[in-house]
C-alpha positions as CSV (number, residue, x, y, z in Angstrom):
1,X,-2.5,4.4,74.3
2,X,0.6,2.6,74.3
3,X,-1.3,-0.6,73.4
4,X,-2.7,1.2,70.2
5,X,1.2,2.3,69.4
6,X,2.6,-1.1,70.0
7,X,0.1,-2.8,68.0
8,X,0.7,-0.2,65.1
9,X,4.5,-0.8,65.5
10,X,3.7,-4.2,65.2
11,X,6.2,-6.6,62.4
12,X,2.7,-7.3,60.6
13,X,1.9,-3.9,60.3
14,X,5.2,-2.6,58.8
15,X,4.5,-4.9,55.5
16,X,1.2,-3.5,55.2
17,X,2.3,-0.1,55.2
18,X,5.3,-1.2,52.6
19,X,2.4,-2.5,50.2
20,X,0.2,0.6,50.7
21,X,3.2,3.2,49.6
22,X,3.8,0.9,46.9
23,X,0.7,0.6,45.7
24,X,0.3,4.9,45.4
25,X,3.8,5.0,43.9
26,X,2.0,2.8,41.2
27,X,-1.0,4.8,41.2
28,X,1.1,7.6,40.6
29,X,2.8,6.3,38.0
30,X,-0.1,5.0,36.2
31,X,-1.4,8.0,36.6
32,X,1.1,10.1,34.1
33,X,1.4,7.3,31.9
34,X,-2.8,7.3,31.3
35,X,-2.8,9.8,28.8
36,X,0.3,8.1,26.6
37,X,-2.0,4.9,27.2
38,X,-4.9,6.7,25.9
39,X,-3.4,8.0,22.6
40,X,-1.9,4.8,22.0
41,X,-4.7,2.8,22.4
42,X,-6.7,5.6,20.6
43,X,-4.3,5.9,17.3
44,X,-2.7,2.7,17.2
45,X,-4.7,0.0,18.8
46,X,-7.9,0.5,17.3
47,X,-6.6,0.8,13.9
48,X,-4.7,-1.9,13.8
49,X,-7.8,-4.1,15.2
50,X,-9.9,-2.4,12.2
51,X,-7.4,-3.2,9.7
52,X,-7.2,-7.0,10.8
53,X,-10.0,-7.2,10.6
54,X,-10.9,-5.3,7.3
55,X,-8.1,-7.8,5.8
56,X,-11.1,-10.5,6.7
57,X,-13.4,-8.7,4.5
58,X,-14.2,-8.2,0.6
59,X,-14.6,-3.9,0.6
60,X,-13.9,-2.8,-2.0
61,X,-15.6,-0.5,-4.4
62,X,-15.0,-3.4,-7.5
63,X,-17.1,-5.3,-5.6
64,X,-19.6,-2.1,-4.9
65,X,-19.2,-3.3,-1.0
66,X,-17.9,0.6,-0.4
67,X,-20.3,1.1,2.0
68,X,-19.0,-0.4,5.3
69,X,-22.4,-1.9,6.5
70,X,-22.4,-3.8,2.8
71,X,-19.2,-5.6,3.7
72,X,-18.9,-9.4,4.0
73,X,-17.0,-11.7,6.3
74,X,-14.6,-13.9,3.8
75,X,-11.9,-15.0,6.6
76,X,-9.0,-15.3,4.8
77,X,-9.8,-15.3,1.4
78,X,-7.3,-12.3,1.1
79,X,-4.4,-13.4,2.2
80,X,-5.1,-16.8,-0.3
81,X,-5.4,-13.8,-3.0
82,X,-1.7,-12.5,-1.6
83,X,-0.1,-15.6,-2.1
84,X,-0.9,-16.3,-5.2
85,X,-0.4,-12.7,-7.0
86,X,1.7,-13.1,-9.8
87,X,3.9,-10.1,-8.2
88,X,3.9,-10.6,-4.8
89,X,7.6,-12.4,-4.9
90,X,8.7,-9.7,-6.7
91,X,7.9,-6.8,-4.6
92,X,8.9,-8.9,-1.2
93,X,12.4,-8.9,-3.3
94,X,12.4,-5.5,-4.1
95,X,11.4,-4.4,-0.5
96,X,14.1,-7.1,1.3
97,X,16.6,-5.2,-1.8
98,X,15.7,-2.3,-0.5
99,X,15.7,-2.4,3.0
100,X,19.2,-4.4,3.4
101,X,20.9,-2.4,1.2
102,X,19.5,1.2,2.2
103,X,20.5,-0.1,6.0
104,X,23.4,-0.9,5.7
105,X,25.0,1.1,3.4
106,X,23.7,4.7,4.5
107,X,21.2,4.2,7.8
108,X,24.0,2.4,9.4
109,X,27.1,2.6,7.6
110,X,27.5,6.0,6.6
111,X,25.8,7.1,9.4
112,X,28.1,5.7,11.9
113,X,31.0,6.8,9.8
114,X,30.3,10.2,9.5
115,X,29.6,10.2,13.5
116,X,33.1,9.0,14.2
117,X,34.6,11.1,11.8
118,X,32.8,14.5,13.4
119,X,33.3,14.0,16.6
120,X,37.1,13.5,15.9
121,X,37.6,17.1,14.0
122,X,37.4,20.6,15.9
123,X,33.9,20.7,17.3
124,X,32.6,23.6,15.1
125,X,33.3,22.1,12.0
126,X,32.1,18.5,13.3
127,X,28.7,20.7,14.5
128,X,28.4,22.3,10.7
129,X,29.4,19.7,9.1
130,X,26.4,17.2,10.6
131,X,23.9,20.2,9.9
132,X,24.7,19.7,6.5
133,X,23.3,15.9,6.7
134,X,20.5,17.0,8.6
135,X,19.1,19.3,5.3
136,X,17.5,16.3,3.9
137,X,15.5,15.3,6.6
138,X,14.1,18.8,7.6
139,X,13.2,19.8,4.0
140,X,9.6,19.1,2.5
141,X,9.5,15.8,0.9
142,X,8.0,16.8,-1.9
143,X,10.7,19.7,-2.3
144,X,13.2,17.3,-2.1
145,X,12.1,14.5,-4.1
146,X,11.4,17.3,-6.7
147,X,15.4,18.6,-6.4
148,X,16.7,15.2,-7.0
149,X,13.7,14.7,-10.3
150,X,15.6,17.5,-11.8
151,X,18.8,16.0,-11.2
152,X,17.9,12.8,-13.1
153,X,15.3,14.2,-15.6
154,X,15.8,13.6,-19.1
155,X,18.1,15.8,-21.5
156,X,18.6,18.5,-21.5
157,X,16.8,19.7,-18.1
158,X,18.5,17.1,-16.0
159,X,21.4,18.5,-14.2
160,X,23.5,15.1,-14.7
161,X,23.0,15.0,-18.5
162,X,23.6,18.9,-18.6
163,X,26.9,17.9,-16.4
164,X,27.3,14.9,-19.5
165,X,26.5,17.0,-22.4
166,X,29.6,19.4,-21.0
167,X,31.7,16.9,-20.8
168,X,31.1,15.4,-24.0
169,X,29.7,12.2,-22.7
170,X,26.6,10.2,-23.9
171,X,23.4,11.4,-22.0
172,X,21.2,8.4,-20.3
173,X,17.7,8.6,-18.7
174,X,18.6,7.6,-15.3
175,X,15.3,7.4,-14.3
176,X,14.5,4.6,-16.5
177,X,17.8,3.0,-16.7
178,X,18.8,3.0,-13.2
179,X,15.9,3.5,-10.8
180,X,17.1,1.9,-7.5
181,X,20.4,4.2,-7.6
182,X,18.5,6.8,-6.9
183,X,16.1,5.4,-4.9
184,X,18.5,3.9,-2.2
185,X,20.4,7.3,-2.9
186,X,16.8,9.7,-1.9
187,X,16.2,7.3,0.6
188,X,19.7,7.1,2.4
189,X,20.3,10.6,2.8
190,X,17.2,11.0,4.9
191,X,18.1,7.9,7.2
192,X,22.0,9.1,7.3
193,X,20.9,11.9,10.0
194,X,18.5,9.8,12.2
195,X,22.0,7.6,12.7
196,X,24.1,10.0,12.6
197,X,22.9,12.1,15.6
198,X,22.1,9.1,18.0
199,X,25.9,7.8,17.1
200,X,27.4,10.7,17.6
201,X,25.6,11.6,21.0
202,X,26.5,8.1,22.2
203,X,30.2,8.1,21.4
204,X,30.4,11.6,23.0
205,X,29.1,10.3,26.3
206,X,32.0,7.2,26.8
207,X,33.9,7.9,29.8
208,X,37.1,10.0,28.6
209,X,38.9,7.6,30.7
210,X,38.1,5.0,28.7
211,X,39.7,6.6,25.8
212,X,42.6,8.0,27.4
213,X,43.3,4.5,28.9
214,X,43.5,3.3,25.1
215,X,46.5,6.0,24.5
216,X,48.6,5.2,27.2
217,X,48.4,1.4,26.1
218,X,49.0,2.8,22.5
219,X,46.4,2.1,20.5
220,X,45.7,3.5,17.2
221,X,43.1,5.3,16.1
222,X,41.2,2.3,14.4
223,X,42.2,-0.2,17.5
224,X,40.0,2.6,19.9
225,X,37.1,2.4,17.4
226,X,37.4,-1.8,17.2
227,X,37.9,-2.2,20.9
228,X,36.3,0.7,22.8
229,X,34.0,2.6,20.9
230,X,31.8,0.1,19.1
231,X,31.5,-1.9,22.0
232,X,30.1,0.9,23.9
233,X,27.6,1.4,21.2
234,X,25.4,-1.8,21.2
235,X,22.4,-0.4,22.5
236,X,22.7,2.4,20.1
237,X,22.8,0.2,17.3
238,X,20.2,-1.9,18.6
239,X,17.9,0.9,18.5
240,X,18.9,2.6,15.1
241,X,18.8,-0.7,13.4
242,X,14.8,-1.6,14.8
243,X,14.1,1.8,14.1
244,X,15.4,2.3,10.8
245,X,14.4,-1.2,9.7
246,X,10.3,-0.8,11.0
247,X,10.6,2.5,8.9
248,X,12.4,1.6,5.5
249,X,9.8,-1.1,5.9
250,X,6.9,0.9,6.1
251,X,7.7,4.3,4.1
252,X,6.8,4.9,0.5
253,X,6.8,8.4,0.4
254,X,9.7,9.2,-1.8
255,X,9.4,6.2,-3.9
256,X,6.1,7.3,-4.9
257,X,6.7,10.8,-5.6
258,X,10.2,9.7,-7.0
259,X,9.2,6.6,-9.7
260,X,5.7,5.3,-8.4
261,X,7.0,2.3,-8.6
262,X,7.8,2.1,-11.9
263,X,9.3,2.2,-14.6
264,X,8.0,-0.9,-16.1
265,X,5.9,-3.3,-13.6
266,X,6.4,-2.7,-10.1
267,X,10.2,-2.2,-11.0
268,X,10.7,-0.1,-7.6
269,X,7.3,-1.2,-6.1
270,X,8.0,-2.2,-2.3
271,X,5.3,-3.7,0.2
272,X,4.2,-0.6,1.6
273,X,3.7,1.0,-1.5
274,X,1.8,-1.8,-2.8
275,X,-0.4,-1.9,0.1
276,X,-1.4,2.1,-0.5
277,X,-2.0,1.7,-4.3
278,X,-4.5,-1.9,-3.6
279,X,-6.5,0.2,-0.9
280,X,-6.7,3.9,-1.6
281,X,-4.5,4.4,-5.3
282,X,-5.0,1.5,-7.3
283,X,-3.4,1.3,-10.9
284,X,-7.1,0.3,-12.0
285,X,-9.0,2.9,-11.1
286,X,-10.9,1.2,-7.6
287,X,-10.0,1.1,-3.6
288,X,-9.8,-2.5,-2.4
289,X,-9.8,-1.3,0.9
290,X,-10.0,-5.1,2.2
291,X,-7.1,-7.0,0.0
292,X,-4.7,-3.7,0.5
293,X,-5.0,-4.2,4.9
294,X,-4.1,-7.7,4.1
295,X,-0.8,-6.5,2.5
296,X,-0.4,-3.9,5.5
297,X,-0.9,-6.5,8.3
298,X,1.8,-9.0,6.5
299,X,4.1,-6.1,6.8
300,X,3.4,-5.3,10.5
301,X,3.9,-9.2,11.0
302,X,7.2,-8.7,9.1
303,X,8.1,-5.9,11.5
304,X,7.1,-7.7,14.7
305,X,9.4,-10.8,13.7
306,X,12.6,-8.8,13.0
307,X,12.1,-6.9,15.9
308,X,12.0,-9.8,18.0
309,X,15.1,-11.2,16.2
310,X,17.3,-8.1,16.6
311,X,16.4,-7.7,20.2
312,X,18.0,-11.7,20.5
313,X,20.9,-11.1,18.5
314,X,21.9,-8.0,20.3
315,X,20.9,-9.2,23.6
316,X,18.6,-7.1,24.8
317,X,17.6,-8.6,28.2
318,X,21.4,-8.1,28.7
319,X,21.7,-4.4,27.4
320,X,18.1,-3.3,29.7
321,X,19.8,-5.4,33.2
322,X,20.6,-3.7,36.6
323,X,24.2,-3.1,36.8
324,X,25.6,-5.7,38.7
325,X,26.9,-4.2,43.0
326,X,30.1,-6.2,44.3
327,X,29.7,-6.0,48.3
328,X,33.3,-6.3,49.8
């Protein structure tokens, strides 16, 4: 008996047991994260490896290939078709227009300065006041685009021209005269709230020691934000930025209902737009289901590449590394 205990005791035996509690902590852990495996390889793998490969294809119902067992291999005739459009520069420019500007003006901008300004006002009217910016992102898309239609619709049911008409001023079509105002405008006020919330919870949660260490040195209020706050928030700003770029980059949905990409020739037409009217809304009346994927893979290409660069220029590895532990 005391063989059997001092063999199990044994210094090879202690590694083995190490390796088999390791290996059920991993089972375990596998274990919750199979069904978030199984959804995303259910709803986001296997699409995205049908719509590569349907960007290698010619269906389309100009072609009368609707019928997926009719479909031909063409490699990547496609994406030789994308380069050459005609219009392809200018909706790249339109989308890069739109994104930038949309970013960094409201999704960023705004958003950060309307979470510094709340959470320096009495907390009840910093808590209503960021309610407010949250309306546009809780109502109905199509309610809301619809509010902001009858804002800028032509004289004399447009609320603006009613607005000019009272003041004696000229009345203009804004939707036809000044599209991407409102566009960035419909589009910014939905992003605003995203930022705003993960700013302001961020900026709540730096040590008040911090802060109150800033006051007894006697800084001003814009010497805390410069040299404590925004330095707290880089990994906040790392994620709002990906997030927000990946989704300016990829939603259409009030463009479409607002303009449709119009007026004029793809005046307001961005990538992901273009992609849905080529594969399921074409201005011509047919679904090229295999020339509209290639458009949609460029722009998940597009996505993967800024994502890589924003996690370098932020420093990501940095921002996700154990804390350093100073042994004295």
């Amino acid at each position: 008996m005391t063989e059997r205990v001092s063999e199990f005791n044994t210094p090879s035996a202690v590694p083995a047991r190490s390796r088999l509690r390791a290996l059920q902590a991993n089972l375990i852990a596998y274990g919750f994260m199979t069904p978030a495996i199984i959804l995303a390889v259910l709803f986001f793998i296997i699409p995205a490896i049908l719509v590569v490969y349907l960007s290698l294809t010619d269906l389309s119902t100009a072609n009368f290939t609707s019928d997926i067992s009719q479909m031909n291999f063409i490699g990547l005739q496609n994406y030789a078709t994308l380069l050459n459009d005609a219009f392809a520069k200018k909706i790249l420019f339109n989308t890069v227009f739109y994104v930038v500007v949309t970013l960094s003006l409201f999704n960023i901008g705004a958003a950060l300065l309307v979470a510094l300004l709340t959470v320096h006002v009495n907390r009840r009217a910093g808590f209503f006041y960021r309610a407010l910016w949250l309306l546009p992102r809780i109502t109905s898309g199509s309610v809301y685009v619809l509010m902001w239609r009858r804002i800028i619709a032509e004289p004399p049911y447009g609320i603006l021209n009613q607005v000019n008409i009272l003041l004696g001023q000229p009345t203009v079509v804004y939707a036809a005269e000044d599209p991407w105002t409102f566009v960035i405008l419909v589009n910014g006020f939905i992003g605003l709230s995203f930022g705003m919330i993960i700013f302001t919870s961020a900026i709540e949660a730096i040590p008040k020691d911090l802060l109150n260490a800033s006051l007894v040195d006697g800084s001003t209020l814009l010497q805390r934000v410069r040299y404590v706050i925004l330095p707290m928030l880089r990994w906040p700003l790392l994620f709002v930025v990906t997030y927000q770029t990946l989704s300016l980059l990829t939603s259409f949905e009030q463009i479409l209902l607002l303009t449709n990409g119009g007026p004029g020739i793809y005046e307001t037409e961005v990538w992901a737009l273009t992609a849905y009217h080529r594969a399921l809304s074409n201005y011509f009346g047919n679904a090229q289901w295999g020339y509209g994927s290639a458009f949609a893979v460029v722009l998940v290409a597009i996505g993967v590449v800024l994502a890589i660069v924003y996690m370098r220029v932020f420093r990501f590895r940095e921002l996700v590394s154990e804390p350093k532990i100073e042994v004295l």
